[in-house]
N, C-alpha and C positions, 0 to 999 in steps of 0.2 A: 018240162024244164030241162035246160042244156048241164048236160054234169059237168061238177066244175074239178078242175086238176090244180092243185097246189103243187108250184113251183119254191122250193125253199134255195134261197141262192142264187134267184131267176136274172140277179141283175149281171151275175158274173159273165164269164167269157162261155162256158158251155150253156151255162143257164140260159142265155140269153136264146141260144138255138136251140135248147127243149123248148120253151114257152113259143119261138115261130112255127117248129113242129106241131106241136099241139093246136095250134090257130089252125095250122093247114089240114088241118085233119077234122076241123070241124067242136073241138073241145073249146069251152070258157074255161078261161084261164085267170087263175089268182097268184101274184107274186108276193111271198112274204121274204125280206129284206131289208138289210140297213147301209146298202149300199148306194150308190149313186145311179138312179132309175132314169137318167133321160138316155130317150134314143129309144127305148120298152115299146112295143107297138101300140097302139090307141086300141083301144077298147078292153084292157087286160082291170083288174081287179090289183090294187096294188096295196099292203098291207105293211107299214115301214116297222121297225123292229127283228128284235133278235130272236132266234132260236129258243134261247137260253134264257128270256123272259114267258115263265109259263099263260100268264094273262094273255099277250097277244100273240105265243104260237095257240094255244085255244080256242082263243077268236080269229084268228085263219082256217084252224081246220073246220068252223062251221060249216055242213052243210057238202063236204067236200067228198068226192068217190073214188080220187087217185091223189096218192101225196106221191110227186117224182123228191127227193132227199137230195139236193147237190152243195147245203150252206155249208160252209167249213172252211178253214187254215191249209193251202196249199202249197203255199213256198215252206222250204224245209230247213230254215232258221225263223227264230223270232225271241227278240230280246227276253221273254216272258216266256220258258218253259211249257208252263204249264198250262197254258193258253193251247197246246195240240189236246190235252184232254179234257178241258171244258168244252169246247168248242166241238171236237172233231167225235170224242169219244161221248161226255154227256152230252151234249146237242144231239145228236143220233138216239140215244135211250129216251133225251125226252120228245123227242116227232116220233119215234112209235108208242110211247106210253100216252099220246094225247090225242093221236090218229083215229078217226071215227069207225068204231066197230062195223065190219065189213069192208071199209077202207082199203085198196091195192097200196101200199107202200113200197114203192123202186128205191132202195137205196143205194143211189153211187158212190161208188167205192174205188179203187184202183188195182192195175195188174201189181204195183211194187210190192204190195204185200204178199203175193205170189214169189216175189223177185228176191222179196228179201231172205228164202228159205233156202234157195242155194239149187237152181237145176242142173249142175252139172253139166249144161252146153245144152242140153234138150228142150226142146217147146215146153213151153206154160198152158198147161191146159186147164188151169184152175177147179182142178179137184183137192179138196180137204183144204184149210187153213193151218200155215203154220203156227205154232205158238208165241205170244206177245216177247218173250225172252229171247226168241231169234231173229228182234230187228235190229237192225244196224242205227236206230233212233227214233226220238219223240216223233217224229213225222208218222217213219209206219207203225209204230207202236200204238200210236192214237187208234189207227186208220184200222190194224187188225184189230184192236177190241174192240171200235163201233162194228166192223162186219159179223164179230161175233155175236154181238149183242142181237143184230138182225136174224142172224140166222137160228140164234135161240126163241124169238119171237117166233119163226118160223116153224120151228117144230113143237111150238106152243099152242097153232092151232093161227096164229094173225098171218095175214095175206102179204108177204113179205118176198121180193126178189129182188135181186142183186144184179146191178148191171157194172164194170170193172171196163172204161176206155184203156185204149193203150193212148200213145202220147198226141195230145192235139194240137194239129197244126189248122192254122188260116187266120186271115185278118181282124183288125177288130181287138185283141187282145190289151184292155186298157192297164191292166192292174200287170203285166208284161210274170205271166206264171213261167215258172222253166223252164218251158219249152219254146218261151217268144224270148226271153230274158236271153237265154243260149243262143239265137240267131243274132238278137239284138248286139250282144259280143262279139259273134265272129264279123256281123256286115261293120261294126263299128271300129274295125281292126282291136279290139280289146286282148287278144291272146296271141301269144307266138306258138302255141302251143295247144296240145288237144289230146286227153285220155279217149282213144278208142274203143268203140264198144260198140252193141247191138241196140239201135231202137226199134222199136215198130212205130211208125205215125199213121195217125187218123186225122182224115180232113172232119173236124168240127161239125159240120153237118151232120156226117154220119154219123161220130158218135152219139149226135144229138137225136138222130133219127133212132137209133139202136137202142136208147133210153125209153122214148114211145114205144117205142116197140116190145120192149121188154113189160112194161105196163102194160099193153094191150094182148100181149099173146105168152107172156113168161110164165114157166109153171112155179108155181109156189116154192118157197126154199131155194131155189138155183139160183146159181151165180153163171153170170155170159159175160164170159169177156168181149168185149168190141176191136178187135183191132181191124191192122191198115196193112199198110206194105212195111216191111223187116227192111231195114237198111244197116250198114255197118257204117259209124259216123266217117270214118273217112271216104264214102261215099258220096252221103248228104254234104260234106265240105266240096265235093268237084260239081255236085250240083247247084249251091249255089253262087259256084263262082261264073260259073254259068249263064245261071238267074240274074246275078249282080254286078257282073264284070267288077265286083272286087275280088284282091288276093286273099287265100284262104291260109292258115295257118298250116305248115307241111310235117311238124315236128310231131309224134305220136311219144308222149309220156307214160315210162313205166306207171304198173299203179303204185308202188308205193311212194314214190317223187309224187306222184299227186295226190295220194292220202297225207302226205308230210306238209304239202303246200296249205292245202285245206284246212287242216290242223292249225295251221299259222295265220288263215285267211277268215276263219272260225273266231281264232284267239283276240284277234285285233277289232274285228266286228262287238265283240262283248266287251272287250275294258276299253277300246278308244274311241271307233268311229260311231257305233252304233248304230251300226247300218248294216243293212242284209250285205253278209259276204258272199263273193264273188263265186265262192266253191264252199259245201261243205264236206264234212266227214260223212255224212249220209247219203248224201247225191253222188259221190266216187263209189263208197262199200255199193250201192246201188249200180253202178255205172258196170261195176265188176264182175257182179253176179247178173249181169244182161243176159237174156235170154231171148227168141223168138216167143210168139206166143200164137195159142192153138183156138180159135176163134169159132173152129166150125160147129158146137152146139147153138151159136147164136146164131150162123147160117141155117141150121137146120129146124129147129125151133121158130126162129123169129121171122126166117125170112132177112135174115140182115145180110145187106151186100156193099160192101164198101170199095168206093171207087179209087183208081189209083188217085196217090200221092200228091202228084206234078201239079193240077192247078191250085189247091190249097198252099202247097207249098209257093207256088209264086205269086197269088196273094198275098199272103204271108211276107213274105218280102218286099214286095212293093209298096205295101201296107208301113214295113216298120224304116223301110228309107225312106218312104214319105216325112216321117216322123221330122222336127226340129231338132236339134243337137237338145237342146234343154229338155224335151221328153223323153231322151230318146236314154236307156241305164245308163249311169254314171258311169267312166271306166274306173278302174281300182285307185284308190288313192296311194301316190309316192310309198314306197316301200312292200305293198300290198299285193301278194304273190298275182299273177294275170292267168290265171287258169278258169276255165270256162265253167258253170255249172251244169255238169252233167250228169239226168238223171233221168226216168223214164215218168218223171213224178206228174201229175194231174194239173189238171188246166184250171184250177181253182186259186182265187188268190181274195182278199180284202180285208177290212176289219171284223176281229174275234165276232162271232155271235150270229151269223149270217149275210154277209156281203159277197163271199165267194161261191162258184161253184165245183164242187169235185168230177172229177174224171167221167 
């Protein structure tokens, strides 16, 4: 009998490139999910429902010999607080308390909670976890206690490792996570303006590959970051003016003009519009504390090899000016500062309980 690999998340933007990874590799594959599943490849095991309902994560893990972990809240506002630790923090506790003994559990997680502990200019090489009182908010506050939660699993004696993409680029991106949302604004002329900073992007595949990978070769307890190629975003801005033959925004804002904007851009999202703002206080403190990130125990380990940037990225592009003006983010409404959101934050996005995938 073929083992089967649960995909939690499977419908999301990463999710979707584990589960073709796993196909190509020869694994049956199960998507448990409350997102919107067409476009999923035929022949997949599809299982609708949330995380966060014990009965049918349960009856997903039937029978199952890898859980990859990617369901969770990845944009780093949402009207409901406390929607990052239902979702991001219990959701995570309950897929390893229900995970079938002997079971490999990959739970993806993110370099920001790396990011959010302050490297002082130097690579990330994700050792130790900072603690939940040094996040900059409910995003990575969620995000470190669910990896704590794994990693105490881990030294519990359960089959638990950690896989941490840096920021995903490529097409396809429907629920538009941070890092498609932030293109989406600059090709849309949405900002006169841009807080500079360090990202690493990862073309989507790879990460996607790097997550297999991690399930099939990762030693127990460890966390591998996945990343790509390091840019400083006023790089990625002449790249894709490039790409796009649009103009790109020339203006580099202090950070605290852009912590102040956010603030303001934050403030209006919660009492008026009600709508994900444009910037938050989280994705700037994040933006700030950028760092490069040190990839090579998943080179070494997994065999992970991550190709440059360039085609993903123009994928990516082509992909989101395809897009109609009505699909395509709103720009900020009259009054509503126009600052980009920028963050190193995870390709995960959808409704609470598992529709998204994480990083």
């Amino acid at each position: 009998m073929t083992p089967i690999d649960l995909v939690t998340g499977g419908c999301g933007f990463i999710g979707r490139h584990v589960v073709d990874a796993l196909l190509r590799s020869g694994r049956a594959v199960r998507v448990l999910d409350c997102g919107d599943p067409r476009g999923l490849p035929a022949g997949i095991d599809l299982c609708r429902g949330s995380i966060l309902d014990d009965t049918v994560l349960a009856s997903a893990m039937d029978g199952v010999a890898r859980v990859y972990h990617l369901a969770g809240i990845a944009h780093l506002w949402s009207a409901d607080r406390q929607a990052f630790a239902r979702v991001n923090t219990l959701g995570t506790e309950r897929v390893l308390a229900l995970a079938p003994r002997g079971a490999r559990v990959v739970h993806c997680s993110t370099e920001t909670v790396l990011l959010a502990a302050g490297q002082g200019g130097g690579p990330v090489h994700g050792d130790g976890l900072p603690a939940p009182e040094r996040m900059p908010g409910p995003y990575t506050r969620s995000k470190v206690l669910a990896e704590r939660a794994a990693l105490a699993a881990a030294r519990a004696g359960q089959d638990v490792v950690i896989a941490s993409p840096a920021v995903p680029i490529g097409p396809g991106d429907r629920n538009l996570t941070p890092p498609a949302a932030m293109l989406s604004l600059f090709l849309g002329g949405g900002t006169p303006a841009y807080l500079d900073c360090t990202l690493n992007l990862v073309d989507v595949r790879d990460a996607a590959e790097g997550i297999r990978l991690a399930g099939e070769r990762g030693r127990r307890g460890q966390r591998y970051i996945l990343g790509g190629e390091t840019l400083r975003l006023r790089h990625l801005l002449a790249r894709l003016t490039h790409l796009s033959g649009r103009p790109m925004p020339r203006v580099a804002l202090p950070g605290g003009v852009a912590l102040a904007a956010a603030a303001i851009s934050e403030w209006l999202a919660d009492h008026l519009t009600h709508r994900s703002p444009v910037a938050t206080r989280e994705g700037v403190r994040l933006a700030l504390r950028s760092a490069p990130c040190d990839d090579g125990r998943a080179r070494l380990d997994l065999g992970y090899r991550p190709r440059p940037i360039d085609e993903a990225l123009a994928l990516a592009v082509a992909w989101l000016v395809r897009r109609s003006d009505r699909d395509v983010r709103p720009l900020p409404e009259a009054g509503q500062p126009r600052l980009p959101l920028l963050t190193a934050a995870p390709g995960e996005a959808g409704p609470a309980g598992g529709a998204a995938d994480q990083r």
